[in-house]
N, C-alpha and C positions, 0 to 999 in steps of 0.2 A: 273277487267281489261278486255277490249273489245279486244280481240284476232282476229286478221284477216291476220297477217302474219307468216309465220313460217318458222324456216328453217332445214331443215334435213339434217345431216352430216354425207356421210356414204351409197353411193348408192350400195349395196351388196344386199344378199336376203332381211334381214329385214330391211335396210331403205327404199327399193323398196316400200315395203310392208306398212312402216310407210306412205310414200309419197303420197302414190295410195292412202289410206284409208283416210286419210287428205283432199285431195282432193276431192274425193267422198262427203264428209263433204262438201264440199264448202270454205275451207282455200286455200289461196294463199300460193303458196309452193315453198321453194328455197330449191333445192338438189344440193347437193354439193359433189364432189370428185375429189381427184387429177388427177383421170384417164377418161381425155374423150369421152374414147371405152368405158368403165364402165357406165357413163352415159347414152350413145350412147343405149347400153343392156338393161340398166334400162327401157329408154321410151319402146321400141318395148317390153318388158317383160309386161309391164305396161299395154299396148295394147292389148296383146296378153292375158294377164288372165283376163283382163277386159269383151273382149270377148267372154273368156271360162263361165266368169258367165253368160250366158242368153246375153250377150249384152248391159249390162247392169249394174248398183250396185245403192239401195237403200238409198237416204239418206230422212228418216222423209217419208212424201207422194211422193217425188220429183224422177223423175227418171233420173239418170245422165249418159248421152251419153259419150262411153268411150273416144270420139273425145274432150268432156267439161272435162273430168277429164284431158287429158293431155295440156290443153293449159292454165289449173290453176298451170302448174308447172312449173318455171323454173329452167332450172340446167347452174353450174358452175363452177370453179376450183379455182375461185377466193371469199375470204374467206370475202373480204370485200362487197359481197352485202346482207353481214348479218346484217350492221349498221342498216337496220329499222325493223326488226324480232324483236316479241314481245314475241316468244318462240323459243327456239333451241334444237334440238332434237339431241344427236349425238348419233352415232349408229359405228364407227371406231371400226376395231381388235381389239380383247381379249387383249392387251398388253399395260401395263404401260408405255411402252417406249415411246409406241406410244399415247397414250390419256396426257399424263402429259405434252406435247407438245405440246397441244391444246388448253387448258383452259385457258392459260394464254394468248392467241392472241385474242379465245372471249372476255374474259375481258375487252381487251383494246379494240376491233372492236366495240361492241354490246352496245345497249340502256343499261342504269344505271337501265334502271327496268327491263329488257331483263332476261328471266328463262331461265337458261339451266338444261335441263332434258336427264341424261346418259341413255343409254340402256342396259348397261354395263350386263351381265351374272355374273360376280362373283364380282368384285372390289367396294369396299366399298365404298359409296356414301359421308360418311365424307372425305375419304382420297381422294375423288377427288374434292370438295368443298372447300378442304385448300390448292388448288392453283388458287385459284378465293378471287377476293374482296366483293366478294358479293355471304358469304357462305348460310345467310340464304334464295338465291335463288336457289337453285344446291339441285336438287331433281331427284328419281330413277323414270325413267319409264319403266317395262321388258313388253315389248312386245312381243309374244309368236306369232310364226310363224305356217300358213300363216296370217300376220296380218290384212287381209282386212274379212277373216271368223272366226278372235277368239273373242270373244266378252267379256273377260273378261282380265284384264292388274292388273299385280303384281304392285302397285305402293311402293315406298323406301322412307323411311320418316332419311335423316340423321339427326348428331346431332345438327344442328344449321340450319336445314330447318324450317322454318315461316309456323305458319297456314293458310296466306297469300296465299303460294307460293302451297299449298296444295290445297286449295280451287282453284286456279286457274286448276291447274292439274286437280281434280276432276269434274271441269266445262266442260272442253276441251272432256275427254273421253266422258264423258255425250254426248255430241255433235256430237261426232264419234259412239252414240248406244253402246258403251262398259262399261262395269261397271268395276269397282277398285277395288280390296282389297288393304290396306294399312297395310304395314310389317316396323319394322323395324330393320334398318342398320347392318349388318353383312354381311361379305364374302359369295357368293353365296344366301343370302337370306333365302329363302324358298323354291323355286321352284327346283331352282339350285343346291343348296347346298345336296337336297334329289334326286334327280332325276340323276345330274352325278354319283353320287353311282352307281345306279341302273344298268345304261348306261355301263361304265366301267365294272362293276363283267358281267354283260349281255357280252362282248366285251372277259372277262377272261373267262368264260364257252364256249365260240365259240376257242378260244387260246387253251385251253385243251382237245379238242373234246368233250365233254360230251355230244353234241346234233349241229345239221347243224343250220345256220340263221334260216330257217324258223320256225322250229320245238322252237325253244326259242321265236319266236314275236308269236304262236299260244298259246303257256302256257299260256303268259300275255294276250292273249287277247281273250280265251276261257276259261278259268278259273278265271281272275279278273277283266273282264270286259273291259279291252281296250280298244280305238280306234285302239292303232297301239301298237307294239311290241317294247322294247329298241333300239332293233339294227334298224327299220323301223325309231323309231322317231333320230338315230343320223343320218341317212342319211339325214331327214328332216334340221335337223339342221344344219349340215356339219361338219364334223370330226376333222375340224379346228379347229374350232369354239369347239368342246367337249374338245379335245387337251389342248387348252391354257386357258381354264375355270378349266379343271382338275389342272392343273398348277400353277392356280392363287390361287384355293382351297386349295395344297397342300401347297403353300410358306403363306400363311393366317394363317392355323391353326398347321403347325409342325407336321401334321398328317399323317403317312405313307399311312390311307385310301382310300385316294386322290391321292396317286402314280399313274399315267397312265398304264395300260394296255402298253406291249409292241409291242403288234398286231396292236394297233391304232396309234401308232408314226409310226412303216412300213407302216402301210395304209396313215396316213397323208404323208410321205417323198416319198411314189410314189405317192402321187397325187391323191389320191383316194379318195375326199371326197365327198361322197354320187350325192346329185341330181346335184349340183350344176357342177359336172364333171362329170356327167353319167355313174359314175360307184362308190360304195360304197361297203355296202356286197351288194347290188341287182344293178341290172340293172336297166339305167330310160334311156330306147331310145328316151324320149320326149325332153329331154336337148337336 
């Protein structure tokens, strides 16, 4: 299949991030969200990290001016200018409530060969393929934030995804310079599934005093090598976002494991979630 339209559903950090990085590629991109202050953030976010790389971002020999990367995008709040998207991307909140209410409008909007590919953190890629008629399209793509510098993307193989719809996916990252692993289908994956552990107990040893933030992200990251430290990488992420992934993991497996940290729900319920509000456990005065 010749991909040349796409559309991303979901302009928060990571469909930003999906969007830019698509772009950069050379896809035509339709971003979508209900809110078009949200939108509004997106482009000038878009701008503005564009910028921060060099001026610039690499796609193949090609150097793509961040003024081309954003005039390859358009956004909108209106769901039907997804009818000629040849891949849909959605990237909407951790919640069932909220995605299970979606799939069924692509369905009826979107090309009969039209993939949708979730970005879903925890929620199972079959159980959100069985509310689509066109299950062996509905495939995982976990993009790992910031998405225009990770070069490697979790892909989610559900139970009635096509080798088809796989190969398609695997074309596209190609394309974006990222390479795939392919996991499959389970609550939280792989990534997720081991990493909110981590995040959490990280979130309960700061709850009990045993040691301050920083003193916990230099363990992990002077001793097993890290980029960045639990509590660093939930800021990345946003607390929200760990929040309702913890949530989704807990109601998936019956497992008390996955209970939330109750430090993180008061952090979420004042509004504290990492960069994205410039304040987490750390400061980010650049938000």
């Amino acid at each position: 299949m010749s991909i040349k339209r796409i559309g991303v559903l979901g302009a928060g950090v990571i469909g930003t991030g999906v969007a830019q990085s698509l772009a950069q590629s050379g896809y035509s991109v339709i971003l979508i969200d209900n809110d078009e202050t949200v939108l509004e953030h997106a482009l000038k976010n878009i701008a503005q990290k564009s910028r921060l790389h060099k001026l610039f971002a690499k796609a193949g020999n090609e150097i793509v001016d961040p003024e081309v990367i954003l005039q390859r995008i358009q956004t909108s709040s209106d769901y039907n200018v997804l009818s000629d998207a040849e891949i849909v991307i959605e990237n909407v909140t951790e919640k069932w409530e909220v995605k299970k209410k979606i799939y069924p409008q692509l369905d009826a909007i979107c090309l009969p060969h039209c993939i949708f590919a979730s970005n879903t953190s925890a929620i199972p890629i079959t159980q959100i393929a069985a509310l689509t008629h066109r299950p062996d399209q509905v495939v995982g793509i976990h993009f790992m934030n910031p998405v225009p510098l990770k070069s490697v993307v979790e892909v989610i193989r559900g139970f009635y995804t096509s080798d088809e719809t796989l190969q398609v996916v695997k074309d596209l990252l190609t394309n974006m310079k990222k390479d795939e692993i392919v996991v499959n289908d389970s609550p939280g994956f792989v990534s997720n599934r081991v990493m909110m552990l981590m995040i959490n107990e990280a979130i309960f040893v700061l709850q009990d005093q045993i040691a301050p933030v920083e003193d916990i992200d230099k363990l992990f990251k002077l001793c097993f090598g890290h980029t960045m430290g639990p509590l660093e990488t939930a800021d990345l992420i946003g607390l929200d976002t760990i929040l309702y992934t913890l949530e989704v993991l807990f109601e998936q497996f019956n497992d008390t494991k996955y209970r939330p940290c109750p430090l993180l729900k008061k952090m979420v319920n004042a509004g504290l979630l990492g960069e994205k509000t410039g304040q987490g456990f750390y400061s980010h005065y650049h938000v």
